[in-house]
N, C-alpha and C positions, 0 to 999 in steps of 0.2 A: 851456485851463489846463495847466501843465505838470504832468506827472506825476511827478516827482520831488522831491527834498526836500522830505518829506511830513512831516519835524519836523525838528528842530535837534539830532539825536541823531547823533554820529560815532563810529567808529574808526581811530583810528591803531594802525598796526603797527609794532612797529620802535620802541625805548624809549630810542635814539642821543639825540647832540643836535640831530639833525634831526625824526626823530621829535618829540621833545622839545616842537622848537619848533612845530610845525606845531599841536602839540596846545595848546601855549600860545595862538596866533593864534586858534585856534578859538574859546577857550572864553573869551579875551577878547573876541570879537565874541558873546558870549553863546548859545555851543551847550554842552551836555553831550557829554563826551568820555571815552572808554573807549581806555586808553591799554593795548599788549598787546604783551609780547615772549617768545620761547621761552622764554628765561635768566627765574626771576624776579628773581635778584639784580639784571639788569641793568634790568628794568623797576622795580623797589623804588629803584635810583637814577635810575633817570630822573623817578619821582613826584618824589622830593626836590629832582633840581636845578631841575626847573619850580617846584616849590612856593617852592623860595630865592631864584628869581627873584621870585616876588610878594612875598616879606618885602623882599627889600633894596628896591623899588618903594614900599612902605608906611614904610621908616625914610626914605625923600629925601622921603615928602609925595604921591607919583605918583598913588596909592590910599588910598583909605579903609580901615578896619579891616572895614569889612563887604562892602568890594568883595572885599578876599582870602578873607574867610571863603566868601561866593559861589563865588569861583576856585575856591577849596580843593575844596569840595562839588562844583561839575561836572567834575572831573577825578580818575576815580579808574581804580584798577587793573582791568584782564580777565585773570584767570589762565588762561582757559579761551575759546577763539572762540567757544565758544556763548553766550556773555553779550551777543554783540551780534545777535542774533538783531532785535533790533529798531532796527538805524541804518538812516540812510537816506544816508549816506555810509560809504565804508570806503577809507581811503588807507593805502599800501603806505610806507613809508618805510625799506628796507631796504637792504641794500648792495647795487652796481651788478654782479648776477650774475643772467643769465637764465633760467636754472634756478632758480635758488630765487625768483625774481619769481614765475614761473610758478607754483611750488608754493604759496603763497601764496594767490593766486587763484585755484585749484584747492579749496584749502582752502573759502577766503570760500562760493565758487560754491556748497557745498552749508549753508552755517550760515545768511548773511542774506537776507531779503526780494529776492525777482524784480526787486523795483522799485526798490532800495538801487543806490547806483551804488560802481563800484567804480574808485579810482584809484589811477594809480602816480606815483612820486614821482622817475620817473628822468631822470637828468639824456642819458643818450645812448643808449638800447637803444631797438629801437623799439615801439611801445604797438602793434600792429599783432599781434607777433610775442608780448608779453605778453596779448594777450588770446585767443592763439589756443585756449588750452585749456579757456577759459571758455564754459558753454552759450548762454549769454548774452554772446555777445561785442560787442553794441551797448551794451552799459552800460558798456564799459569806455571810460576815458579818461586821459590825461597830466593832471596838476596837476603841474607843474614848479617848485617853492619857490628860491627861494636861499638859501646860508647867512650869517647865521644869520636863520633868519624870521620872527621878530619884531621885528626891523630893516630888511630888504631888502622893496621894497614890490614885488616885481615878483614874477609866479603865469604860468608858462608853461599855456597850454592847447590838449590836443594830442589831436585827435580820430585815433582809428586809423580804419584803412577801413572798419571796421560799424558804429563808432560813431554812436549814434543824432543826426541833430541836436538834438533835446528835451535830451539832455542837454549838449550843449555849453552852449546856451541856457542852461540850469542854472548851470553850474558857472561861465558869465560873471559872471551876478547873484549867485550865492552870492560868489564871487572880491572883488567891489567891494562887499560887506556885509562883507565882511570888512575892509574898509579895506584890499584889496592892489587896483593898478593890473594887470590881465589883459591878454595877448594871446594872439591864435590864431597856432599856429603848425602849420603840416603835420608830419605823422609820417616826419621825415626823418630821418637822421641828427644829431646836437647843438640840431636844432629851431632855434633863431633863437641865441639870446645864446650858448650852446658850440659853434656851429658858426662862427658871423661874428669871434669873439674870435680864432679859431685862430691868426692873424698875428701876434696880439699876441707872442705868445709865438715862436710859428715864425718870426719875423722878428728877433726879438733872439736867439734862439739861431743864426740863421747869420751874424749881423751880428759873433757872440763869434768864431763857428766860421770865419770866415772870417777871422779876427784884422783886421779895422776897428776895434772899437773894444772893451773889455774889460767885462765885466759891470758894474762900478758906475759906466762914465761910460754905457751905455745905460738903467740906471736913472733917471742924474742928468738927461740929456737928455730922455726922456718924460714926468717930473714936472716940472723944473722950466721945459723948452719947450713940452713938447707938453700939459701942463695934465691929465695923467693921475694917480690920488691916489697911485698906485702904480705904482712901474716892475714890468717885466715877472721879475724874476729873483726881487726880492722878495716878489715876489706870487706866483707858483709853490712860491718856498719857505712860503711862508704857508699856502696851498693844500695843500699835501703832494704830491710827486712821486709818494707810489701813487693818487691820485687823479687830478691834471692829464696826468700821463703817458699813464693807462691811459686817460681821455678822448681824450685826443689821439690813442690808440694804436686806441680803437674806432672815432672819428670817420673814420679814416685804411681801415681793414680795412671800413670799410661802403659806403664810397666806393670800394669795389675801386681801394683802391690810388692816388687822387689822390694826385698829387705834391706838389698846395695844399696837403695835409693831413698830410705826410709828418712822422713824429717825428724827434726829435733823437736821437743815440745817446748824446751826452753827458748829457743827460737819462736816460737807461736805462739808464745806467752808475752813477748817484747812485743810483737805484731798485735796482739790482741790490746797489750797496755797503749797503744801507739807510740811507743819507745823505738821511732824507726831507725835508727840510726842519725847519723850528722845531720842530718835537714830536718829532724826533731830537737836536734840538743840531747837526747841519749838514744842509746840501743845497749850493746854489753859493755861501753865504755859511756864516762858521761864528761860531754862537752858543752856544756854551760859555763858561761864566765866565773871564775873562782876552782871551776872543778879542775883538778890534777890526774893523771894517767896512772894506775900500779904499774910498779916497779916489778917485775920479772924476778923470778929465781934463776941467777946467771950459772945452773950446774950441766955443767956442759956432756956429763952420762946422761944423766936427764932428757937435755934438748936430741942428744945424737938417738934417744929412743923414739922421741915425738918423730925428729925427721923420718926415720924409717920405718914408723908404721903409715906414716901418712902418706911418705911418697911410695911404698909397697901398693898402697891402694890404689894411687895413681896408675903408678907403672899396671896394673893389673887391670884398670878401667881402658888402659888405650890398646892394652893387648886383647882387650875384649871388641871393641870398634874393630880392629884391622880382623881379628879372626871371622866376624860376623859379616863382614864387609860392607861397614861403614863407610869407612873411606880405606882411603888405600896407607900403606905402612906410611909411606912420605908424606901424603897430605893429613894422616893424624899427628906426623913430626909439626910440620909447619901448622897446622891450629892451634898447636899449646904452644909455640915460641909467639906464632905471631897474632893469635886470641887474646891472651890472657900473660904473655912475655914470663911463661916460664924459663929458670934458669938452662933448662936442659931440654932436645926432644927426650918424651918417656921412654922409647924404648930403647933410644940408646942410653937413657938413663939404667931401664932393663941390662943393657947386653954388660954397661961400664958395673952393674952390682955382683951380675954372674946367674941368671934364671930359676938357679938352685935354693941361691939366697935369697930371691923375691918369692919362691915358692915357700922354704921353709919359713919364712916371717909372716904371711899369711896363716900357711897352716897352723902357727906358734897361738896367732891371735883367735882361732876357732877352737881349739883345744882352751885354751882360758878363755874365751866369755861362750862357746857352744853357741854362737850367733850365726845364722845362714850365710848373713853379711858375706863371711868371709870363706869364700871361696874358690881356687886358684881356678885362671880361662885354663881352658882345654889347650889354649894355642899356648901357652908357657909351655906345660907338661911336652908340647910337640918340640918348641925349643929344646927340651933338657933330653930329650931323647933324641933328638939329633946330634946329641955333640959327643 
């Protein structure tokens, strides 16, 4: 029998709208949730925006009048850590700084139950290094959400090197009671879906930077070719450049320094101007009242090049994950469909291009710019030699 999840009682930290949602997920798969942030301002509006999400749920019909009442009642406020003295979950949901992770779970380690498990909710630090301060560092684990969480169905789970297997096992079956789709990913760097996307982005910011072709026809080319719901520039700005950056920027520094992973400066330059994107009014598109979107060059040889070098890097990022064993070939399929809802899993994206052609497109791209970047995994080469 496992020994965890010894009732349906959690804590979220962190009163964001990640937090937020996390807490919403919860307590509509029917746990009680104690929702806790330092600010109580910020946690008094975090009740409220969760709670306006079950009213407008109740005026479309979604809910019953006594399923919000339910809601309402398993989610209320923790002014005080000590009120969770009795979960048997405690998830971290705070902002992406390793020090206050730590601190955190420093805190937890002396208020809940030995046996309460304690997770983090981060998208690239590693859970290894967050649990190091905890006495109990085999309770600790990754639970990786997407935003926003009560939409996105996909729950990274990311065992650190003491973490108990009991609890992985846990937090699988908890994860699909929850109605979210789980994968294991190793405690690496971005873990599976922010580690394999990198290209996405790193490949149309050199495709701009190398003047090929300009931001809104590498948009126009990946949506409406390559069958992606968002191009890469729009989706960054969507994202926010203090957050896609400084991912890309940790992914890059924990990698000592790969060149796969290297950032854009012209990206760090929008971050530095505070041009964060849409919750600024600019980033590489400008969305202020009056402003208009550029027009794309609709040359369809053109976009069929952007698609193929950019999803070559792809396909060649998640062949890099399964070869290393990141996660397993099927659960790096389901983190890009159900992460980030790419068009295709990558490596059947691989198998449907033919291994040869994802290798010669790479090598094509290191022959012309002699960049490390590009490099074919070992695990293709094993494909093309097997066939």
């Amino acid at each position: 029998m496992n020994p965890y999840f010894f009732n349906q009682k959690a804590l979220v930290v962190g009163a964001g709208a990640m937090g937020g949602g996390i807490a919403q997920v919860l307590v509509e798969a029917g746990w009680d949730v104690l929702l806790y942030d330092t600010q109580d301002a910020a946690l008094e509006n975090g009740i409220v925006r969760v709670r306006s999400t079950w009213d407008k749920l109740l005026e479309k019909g979604k809910i019953s009048d006594a399923q919000r009442s339910a809601y309402f009642a398993q989610l209320q406020p923790a002014y005080v850590l000590r009120e969770a003295v009795d979960v048997s979950l405690a998830i971290e949901a705070i902002y992406e700084n390793l020090d206050a992770k730590r601190s955190v779970f420093t805190t937890l380690d002396d208020v809940v139950r030995e046996d309460c498990i304690l997770a983090t909710n981060t998208s690239s630090l590693s859970v290894s290094s967050i649990a190091s301060g905890v006495k109990r560092a085999d309770r600790v684990v990754g639970l990786h959400f997407f935003n926003p969480a009560p939409l996105m169905p996909l729950v990274e789970i990311v065992p650190g090197l003491a973490t108990d297997p009991a609890v992985v096992a846990a937090c699988v079956d908890a994860v699909a009671s929850w109605n979210k789709v789980g994968v294991v990913a190793q405690d690496t760097p971005g873990f599976l879906v922010n580690r394999i996307a990198r290209p996405y982005y790193g490949e149309a910011l050199h495709l701009v930077e190398e003047r090929m072709a300009d931001m809104a026809t590498v948009d126009w080319a990946l949506t409406e070719l390559g069958g992606f719901r968002m191009g890469p520039f729009a989706l960054m700005d969507l994202i926010g450049h203090d957050v896609n950056y400084v991912v890309t920027e940790t992914v890059w520094k924990q990698f000592y320094y790969d060149p796969r992973f290297r950032p854009s400066l012209s990206q760090k330059r929008l971050l530095e101007a505070g041009w964060l994107g849409r919750k600024s009014g600019r980033g590489f598109y400008d969305y202020r009242n009056g402003a208009s979107l550029p027009e794309p060059t609709r040359d369809e040889a053109l976009g069929r090049r952007i698609v193929d070098r950019v999803v070559a890097m792809l396909i060649n990022e998640a062949a890099d994950a399964v070869y290393r064993g990141i996660g397993t070939e099927s659960d790096v399929e389901t983190a890009m469909l159900k992460g980030v809802n790419y068009p295709k899993g990558l490596i059947a994206w691989g198998r449907e291009w033919g291994w040869t052609a994802v290798r010669d497109q790479i090598e094509a791209l290191h022959r012309r710019t002699g960049d490390s970047r590009y490099r074919v995994c070992p695990w293709i080469h094993d494909q093309i030699s097997a066939q």
